[in-house]
Phi, psi and omega in degrees: 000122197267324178261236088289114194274143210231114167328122162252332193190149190202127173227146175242168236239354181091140197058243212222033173258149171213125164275083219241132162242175172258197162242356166256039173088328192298171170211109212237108190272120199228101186291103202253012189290143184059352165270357206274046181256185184061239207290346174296324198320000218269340176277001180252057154226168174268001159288327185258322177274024183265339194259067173261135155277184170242110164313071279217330187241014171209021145060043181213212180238152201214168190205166201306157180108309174131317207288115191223170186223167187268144190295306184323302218278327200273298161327289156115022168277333180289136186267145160288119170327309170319345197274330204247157181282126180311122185242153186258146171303347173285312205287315171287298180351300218278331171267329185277005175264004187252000000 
């Protein structure tokens, strides 16, 4: 992806589905049952997660709160940081030097 891709429109689709485009055209129906926990929970009811938006100025989708999610990530060229293992600055040190 040569740009950062940016949330044009977001609907939601009922329980814990969205319907998200893009600006590159795509459209993705993206299902959130069972993933809304930890910093997410505040958003796993249904009043609050039907009231979603469009983030108008980092261009992603957002809820009452505060709650936003990255466009990169949603899009689905990208890993959620949560996906990847975590490394100590010694284990990398110890690999770019080898």
């Amino acid at each position: 992806m040569s740009m950062r891709v940016r949330v044009t429109a977001v609907g939601h689709l009922g329980g814990r589905s969205l319907r998200i485009a893009f600006s590159d055209g795509l459209v993705r129906e993206l299902d959130f049952e069972g993933v809304l926990d930890g910093l997410l929970s505040s958003i796993d009811n249904d009043e609050t997660f039907a009231a979603v938006t469009v983030e108008e100025v980092s261009g992603t989708v957002c809820w009452p709160g505060g709650i936003d999610l990255d466009p990169v990530v949603l899009h689905g060229d990208e890993v959620a940081a949560s996906a990847i293992r975590p490394r100590v600055m010694r284990e990398y040190r110890l690999q770019q030097t080898q």
